[in-house]
C-alpha positions as CSV (number, residue, x, y, z in Angstrom):
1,X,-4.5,12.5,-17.0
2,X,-4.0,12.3,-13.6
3,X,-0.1,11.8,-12.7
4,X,-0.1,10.9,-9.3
5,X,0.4,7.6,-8.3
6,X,-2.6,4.9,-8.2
7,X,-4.5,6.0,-4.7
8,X,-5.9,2.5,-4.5
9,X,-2.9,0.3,-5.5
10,X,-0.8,2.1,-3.1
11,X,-3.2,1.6,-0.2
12,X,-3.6,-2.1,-1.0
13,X,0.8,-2.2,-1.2
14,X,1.1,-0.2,1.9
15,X,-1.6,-2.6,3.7
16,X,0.5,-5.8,2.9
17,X,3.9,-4.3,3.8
18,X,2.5,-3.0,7.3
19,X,2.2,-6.5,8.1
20,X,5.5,-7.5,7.2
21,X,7.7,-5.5,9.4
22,X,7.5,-3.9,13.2
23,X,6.8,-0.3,13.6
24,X,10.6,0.6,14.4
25,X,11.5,-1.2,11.2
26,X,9.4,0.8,9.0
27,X,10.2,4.0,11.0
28,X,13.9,2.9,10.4
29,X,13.0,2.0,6.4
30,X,11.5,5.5,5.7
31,X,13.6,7.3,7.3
32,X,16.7,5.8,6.0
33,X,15.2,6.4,2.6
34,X,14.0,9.7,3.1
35,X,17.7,10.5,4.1
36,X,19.4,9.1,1.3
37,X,17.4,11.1,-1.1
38,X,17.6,14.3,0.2
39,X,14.2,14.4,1.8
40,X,12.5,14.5,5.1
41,X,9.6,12.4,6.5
42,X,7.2,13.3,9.2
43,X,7.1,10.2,11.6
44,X,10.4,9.6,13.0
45,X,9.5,7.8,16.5
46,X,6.6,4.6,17.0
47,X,5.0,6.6,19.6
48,X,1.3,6.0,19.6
49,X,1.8,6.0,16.3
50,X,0.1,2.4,14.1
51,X,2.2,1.1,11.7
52,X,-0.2,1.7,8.9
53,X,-0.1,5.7,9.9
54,X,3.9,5.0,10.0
55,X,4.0,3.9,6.5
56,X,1.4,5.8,4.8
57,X,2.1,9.4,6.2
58,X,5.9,9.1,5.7
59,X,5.3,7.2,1.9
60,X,3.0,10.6,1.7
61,X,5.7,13.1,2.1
62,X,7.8,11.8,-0.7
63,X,7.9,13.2,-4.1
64,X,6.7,10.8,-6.4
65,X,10.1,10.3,-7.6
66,X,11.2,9.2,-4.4
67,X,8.2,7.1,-3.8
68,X,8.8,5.1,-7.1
69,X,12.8,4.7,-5.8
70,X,11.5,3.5,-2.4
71,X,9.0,0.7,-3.4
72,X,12.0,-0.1,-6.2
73,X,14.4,-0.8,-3.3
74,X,12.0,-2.1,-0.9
75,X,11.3,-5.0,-3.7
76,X,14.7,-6.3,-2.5
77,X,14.0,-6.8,1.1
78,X,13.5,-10.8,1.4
79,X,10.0,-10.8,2.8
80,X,9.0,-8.6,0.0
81,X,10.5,-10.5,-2.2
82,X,9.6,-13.8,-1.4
83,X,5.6,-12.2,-2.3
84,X,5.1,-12.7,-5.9
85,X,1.7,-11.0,-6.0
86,X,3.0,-8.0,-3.9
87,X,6.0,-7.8,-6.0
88,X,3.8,-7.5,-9.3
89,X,1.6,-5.1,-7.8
90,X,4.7,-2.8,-6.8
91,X,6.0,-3.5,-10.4
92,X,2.3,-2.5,-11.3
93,X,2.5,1.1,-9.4
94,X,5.7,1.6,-11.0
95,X,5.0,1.1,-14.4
96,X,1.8,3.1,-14.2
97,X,4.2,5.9,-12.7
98,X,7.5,5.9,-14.9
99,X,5.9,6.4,-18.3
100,X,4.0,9.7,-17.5
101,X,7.5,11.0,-15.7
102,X,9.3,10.5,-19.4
103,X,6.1,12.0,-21.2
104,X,6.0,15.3,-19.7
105,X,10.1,15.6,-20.0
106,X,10.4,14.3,-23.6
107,X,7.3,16.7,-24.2
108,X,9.2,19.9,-23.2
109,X,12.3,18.6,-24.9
110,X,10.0,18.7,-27.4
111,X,8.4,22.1,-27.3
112,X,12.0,23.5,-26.8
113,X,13.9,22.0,-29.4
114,X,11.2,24.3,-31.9
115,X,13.6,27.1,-30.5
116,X,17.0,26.7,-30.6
117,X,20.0,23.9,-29.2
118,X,21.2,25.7,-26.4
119,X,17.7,26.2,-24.9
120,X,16.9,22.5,-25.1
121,X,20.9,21.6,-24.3
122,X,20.3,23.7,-20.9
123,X,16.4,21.6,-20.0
124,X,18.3,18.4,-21.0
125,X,21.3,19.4,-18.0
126,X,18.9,20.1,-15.9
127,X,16.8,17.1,-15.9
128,X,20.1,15.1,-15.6
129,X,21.2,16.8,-12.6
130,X,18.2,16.3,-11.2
131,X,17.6,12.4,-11.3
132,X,21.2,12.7,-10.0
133,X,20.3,14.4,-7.2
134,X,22.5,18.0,-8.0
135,X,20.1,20.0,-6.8
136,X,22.7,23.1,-7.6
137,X,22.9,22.5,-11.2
138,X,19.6,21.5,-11.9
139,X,17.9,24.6,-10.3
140,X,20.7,26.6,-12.3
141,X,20.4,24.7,-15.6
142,X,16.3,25.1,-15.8
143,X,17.1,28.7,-14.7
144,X,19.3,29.2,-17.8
145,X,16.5,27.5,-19.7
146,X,14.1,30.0,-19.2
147,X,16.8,32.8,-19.1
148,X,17.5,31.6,-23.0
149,X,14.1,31.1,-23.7
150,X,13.1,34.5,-23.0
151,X,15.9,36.1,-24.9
152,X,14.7,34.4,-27.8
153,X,11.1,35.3,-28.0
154,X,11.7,38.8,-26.8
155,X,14.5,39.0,-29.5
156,X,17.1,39.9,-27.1
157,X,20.3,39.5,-25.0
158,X,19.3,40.9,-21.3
159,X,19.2,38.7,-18.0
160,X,16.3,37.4,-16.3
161,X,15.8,39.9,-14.3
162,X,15.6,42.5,-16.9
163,X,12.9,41.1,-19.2
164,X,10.2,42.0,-17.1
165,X,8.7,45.7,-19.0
166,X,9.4,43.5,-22.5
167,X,7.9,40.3,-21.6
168,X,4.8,42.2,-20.1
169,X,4.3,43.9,-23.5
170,X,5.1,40.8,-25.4
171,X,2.1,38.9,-23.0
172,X,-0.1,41.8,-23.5
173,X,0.1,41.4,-27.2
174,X,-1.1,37.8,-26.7
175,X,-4.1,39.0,-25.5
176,X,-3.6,38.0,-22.1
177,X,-5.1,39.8,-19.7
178,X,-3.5,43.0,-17.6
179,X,-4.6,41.0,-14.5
180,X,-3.1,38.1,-15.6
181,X,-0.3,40.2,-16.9
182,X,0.6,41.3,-13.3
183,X,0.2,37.8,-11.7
184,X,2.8,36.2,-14.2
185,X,5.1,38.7,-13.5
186,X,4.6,38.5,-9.5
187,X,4.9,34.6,-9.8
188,X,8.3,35.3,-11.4
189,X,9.9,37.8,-9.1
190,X,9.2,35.6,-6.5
191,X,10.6,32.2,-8.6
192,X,13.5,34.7,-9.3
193,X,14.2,36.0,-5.6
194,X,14.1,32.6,-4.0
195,X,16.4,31.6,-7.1
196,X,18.8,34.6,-6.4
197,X,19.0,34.1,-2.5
198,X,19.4,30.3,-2.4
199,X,20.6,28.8,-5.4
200,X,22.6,31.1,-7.6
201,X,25.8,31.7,-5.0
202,X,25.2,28.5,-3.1
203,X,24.6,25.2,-2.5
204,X,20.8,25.0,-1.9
205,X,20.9,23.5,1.1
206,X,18.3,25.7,3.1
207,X,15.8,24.3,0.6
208,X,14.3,21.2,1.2
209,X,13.8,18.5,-1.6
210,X,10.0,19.5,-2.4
211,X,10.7,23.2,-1.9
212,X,13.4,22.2,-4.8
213,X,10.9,20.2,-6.6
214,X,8.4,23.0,-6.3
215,X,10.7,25.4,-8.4
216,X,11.7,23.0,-11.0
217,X,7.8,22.8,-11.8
218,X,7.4,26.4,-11.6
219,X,9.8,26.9,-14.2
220,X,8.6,24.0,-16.7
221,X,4.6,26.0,-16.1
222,X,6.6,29.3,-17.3
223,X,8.0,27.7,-19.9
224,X,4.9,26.2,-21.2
225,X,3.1,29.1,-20.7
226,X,5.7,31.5,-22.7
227,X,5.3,28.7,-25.4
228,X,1.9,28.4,-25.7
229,X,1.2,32.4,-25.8
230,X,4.1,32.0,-28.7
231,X,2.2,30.1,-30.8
232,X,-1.4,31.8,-30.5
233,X,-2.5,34.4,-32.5
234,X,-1.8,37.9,-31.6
């Protein structure tokens, strides 16, 4: 299933509010916004600029997250609110949103928790620090995540960044592929580098919040992955 949000609900909502506010308000709206969540938005001046490109090029370069928060806030603006039908329709692209957010966490809660507590402990930290908006300990937390994940299924105590010779034999023996073999382990020097220069001495404030997003879904494919090779057939 497709887990974006409804293409042709959001185009009808971001029709009706164009008409509701001046092109310095909704620069002024999504930009505010944008701020307050730790992201950044492309339009920041009217320019030549219509106030349906305004709205649906700076809606467009918020996570999904932050595009559920936005229409959730922008319910309580009086001319929104005094819309019934726009208001259900915004309750509409929320609701069709939400439920497939809490499916894929509870589901690698899930997967996890056939492990052992601490693994699933650290997934559950991270997802808390995330919604509020830690970036530091979430990146850290879902770091640790795969860090005690590994340990378990190689059946051992080292760091990330010395799995790498065990964890390619372990793939190997799950019939994956040499080539493939060599692209997993690329994809994670590189998750682990950008982990090891921004985030695991610092704030990660160099990073912006779908650079940040990025990595938290890198690590939740790893993790799948990892599981799913786990419980195939050698």
């Amino acid at each position: 299933m497709d887990n974006r949000l409804n293409i042709m609900l959001l185009n009808d909502i971001e029709d009706q509010i164009k008409d509701m506010f001046s092109g310095n308000e909704l620069i002024t709206l999504t930009n505010e916004f944008a701020k307050s969540v730790g992201e950044n938005v492309t339009i920041q001046v009217v320019g030549f600029n219509s106030k349906k490109d305004i709205l649906s090029k700076n809606i467009s370069d918020m996570s999904d997250n932050a595009k559920i928060k936005f229409f959730d806030q922008l319910k309580t603006i009086e001319r929104v609110s005094d819309n019934p039908k726009l208001v259900m329709k915004i309750d509409e692209l929320i609701a069709s949103k939400l439920p497939l957010i809490e499916n894929t966490r509870n589901n690698i809660t899930n997967l996890l928790s056939d492990y052992s507590s601490n693994i699933t402990t650290a997934w559950k930290e991270s997802v808390i620090f995330y919604n509020d908006q830690k970036y530091r300990g979430a990146l850290d937390s879902i770091r640790l995540t795969l860090e005690l994940l590994l340990k378990k299924l190689l059946g051992n105590d080292k760091s990330l960044e010395n799995q790498k010779a065990l964890l390619g034999k372990f793939l190997k023996e799950h019939n994956v592929s040499i080539q493939f073999v060599n692209l997993f382990l690329r994809e994670l020097d590189m998750y682990e580098k950008i982990q090891n220069d921004e985030v695991k001495h610092n704030i990660p404030e160099h990073l912006s919040k779908k650079e940040i997003e990025f990595l938290m879904n890198q690590a939740v494919l790893i993790i799948k992955f990892l599981d799913r090779c786990n419980n195939e057939e050698k």
